[in-house]
DRENTILO-5206 format. One record per residue (C-alpha): x, y, z; residue in three letters. Coordinates in steps of 0.25 Angstrom, whole numbers, padded with zeros to 4 digits, always signed. Example, Ala and Ser with C-alpha at 12.3 -4.5 7.8 and 13.67 -1.06 7.14 Angstrom:
+0049-0018+0031ala;+0055-0004+0029ser;
END
This chain:
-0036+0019+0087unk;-0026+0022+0096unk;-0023+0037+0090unk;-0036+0039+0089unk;-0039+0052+0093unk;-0055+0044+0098unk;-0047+0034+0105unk;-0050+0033+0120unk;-0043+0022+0124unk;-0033+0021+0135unk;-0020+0020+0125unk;-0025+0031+0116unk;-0028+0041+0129unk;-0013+0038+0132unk;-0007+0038+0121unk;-0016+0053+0117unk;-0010+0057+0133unk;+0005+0051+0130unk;+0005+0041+0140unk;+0004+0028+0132unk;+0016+0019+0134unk;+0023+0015+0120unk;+0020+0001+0122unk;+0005+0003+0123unk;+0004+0010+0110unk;+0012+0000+0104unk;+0005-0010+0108unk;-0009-0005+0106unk;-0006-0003+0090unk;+0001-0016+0088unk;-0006-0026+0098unk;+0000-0039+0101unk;+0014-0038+0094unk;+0018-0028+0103unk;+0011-0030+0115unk;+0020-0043+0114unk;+0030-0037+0110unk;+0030-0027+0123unk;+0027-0039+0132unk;+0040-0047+0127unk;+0049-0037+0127unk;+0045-0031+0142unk;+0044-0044+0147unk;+0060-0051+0140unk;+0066-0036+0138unk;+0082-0037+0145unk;+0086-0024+0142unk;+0101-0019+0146unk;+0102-0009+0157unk;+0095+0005+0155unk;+0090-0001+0142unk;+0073-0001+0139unk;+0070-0016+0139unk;+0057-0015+0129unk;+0059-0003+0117unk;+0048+0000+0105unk;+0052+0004+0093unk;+0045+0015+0090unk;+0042+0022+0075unk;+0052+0036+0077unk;+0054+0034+0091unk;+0064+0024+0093unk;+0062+0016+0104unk;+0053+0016+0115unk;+0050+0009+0128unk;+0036+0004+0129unk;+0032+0013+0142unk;+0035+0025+0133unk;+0023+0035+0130unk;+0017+0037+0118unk;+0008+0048+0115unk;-0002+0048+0102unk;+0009+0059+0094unk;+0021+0048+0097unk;+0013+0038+0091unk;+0008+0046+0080unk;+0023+0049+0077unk;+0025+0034+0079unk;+0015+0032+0068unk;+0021+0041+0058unk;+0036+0035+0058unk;+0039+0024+0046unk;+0043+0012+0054unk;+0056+0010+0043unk;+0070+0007+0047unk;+0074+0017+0037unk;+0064+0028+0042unk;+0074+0037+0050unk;+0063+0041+0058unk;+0061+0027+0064unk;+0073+0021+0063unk;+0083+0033+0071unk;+0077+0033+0082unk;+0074+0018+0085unk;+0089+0016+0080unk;+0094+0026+0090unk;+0085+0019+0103unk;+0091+0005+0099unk;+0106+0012+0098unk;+0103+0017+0112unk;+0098+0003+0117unk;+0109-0005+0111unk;+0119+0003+0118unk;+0112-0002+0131unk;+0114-0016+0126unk;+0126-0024+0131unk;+0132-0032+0119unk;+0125-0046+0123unk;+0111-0037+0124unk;+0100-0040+0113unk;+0090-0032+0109unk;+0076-0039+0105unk;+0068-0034+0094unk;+0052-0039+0097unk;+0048-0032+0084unk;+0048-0034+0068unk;+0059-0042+0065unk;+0056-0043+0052unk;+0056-0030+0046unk;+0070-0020+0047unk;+0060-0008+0054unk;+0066-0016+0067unk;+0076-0024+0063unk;+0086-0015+0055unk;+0086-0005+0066unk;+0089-0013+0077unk;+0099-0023+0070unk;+0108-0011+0067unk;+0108-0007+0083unk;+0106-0022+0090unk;+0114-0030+0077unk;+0116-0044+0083unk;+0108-0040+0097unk;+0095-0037+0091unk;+0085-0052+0092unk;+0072-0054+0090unk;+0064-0066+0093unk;+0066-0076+0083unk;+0050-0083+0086unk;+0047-0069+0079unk;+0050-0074+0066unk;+0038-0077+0057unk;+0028-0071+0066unk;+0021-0057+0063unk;+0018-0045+0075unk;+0005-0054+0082unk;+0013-0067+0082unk;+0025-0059+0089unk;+0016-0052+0099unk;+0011-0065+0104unk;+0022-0071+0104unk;+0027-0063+0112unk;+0017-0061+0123unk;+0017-0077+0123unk;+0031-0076+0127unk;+0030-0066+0139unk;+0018-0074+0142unk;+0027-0086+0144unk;+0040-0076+0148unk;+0047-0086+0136unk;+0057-0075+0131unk;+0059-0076+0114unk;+0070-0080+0107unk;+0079-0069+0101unk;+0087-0071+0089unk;+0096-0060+0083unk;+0089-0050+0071unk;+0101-0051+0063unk;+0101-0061+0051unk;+0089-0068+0060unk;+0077-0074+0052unk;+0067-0063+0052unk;+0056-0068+0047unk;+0051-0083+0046unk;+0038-0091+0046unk;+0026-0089+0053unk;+0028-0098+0066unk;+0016-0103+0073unk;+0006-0097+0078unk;+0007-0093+0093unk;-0001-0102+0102unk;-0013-0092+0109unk;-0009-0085+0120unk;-0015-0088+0133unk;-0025-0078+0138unk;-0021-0070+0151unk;-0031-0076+0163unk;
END
């Protein structure tokens, strides 16, 4: 729908002129998940000097603030990447971003995954830059992309910051918790 070249909708006359943000394609194509994801992360991020506080990973193109611009050939060439941590073509790049940003880091710093924490595609990648600094929120486990999402936006809602545990030999996968109590609706 969005790369459709019928399409008339705001996004997709920005993304066709190049002046869609990264953070708006993203979050058109997987809705709520990341639309939480990009909420948390703006609202808790505590980034060391002169690093980005939010980053996207990004199939072949490392990572990527969310103010970035896309234009319909980058996400085209997005598209076209095996999302693999043993595809060269996705994992070098995004390997060498988190290098450059854990440089920035001071030794007590942490870096924050908000994404799959159950599959290596993140995980491997970033455990061999971060090690014992890479954490994700433990009230992830159990819960699939939609639960995460609104638990997240129930969380800046409330400004009720996760709690992180270390990736490393951490319990990844769990059973389902409750469902999420409904989200209140904006006034």
């Amino acid at each position: 729908m969005l790369t459709s070249e019928r399409a008339s909708f705001p996004l997709a006359q920005r993304l066709k002129e190049g002046t869609a943000s990264l953070g708006e394609v993203f979050t058109f194509l997987s809705g709520l998940y990341f639309r939480g994801k990009l909420a948390y992360a703006t609202v808790f991020a505590n980034p060391p000097e002169g690093a980005p506080g939010v980053l996207i990973i990004t199939p072949g193109g490392g990572l990527k603030e969310p103010q970035d611009r896309i234009d319909l050939i980058g996400l085209k060439t997005f598209a076209s990447v095996d999302v693999h941590e043993k595809n060269t073509v996705y994992r070098d790049p995004f390997e060498k971003d988190a290098r450059s940003i854990a440089e920035l880091m001071s030794t007590g710093s942490e870096a924050v995954l908000l994404g799959s924490i159950a599959t290596p595609k993140y995980v491997d990648v970033l455990t061999g830059v971060f090690g014992d600094r890479l954490r994700f929120p433990a009230d992830f486990v159990g819960r699939g992309d939609m639960s995460r999402g609104g638990l997240l936006l129930r969380c800046v809602d409330s400004h009720s910051e996760l709690n992180y545990v270390e990736v490393s030999g951490a319990v990844r996968r769990g059973p389902r918790p409750p469902r999420l109590a409904k989200r209140p609706r904006n006034p």
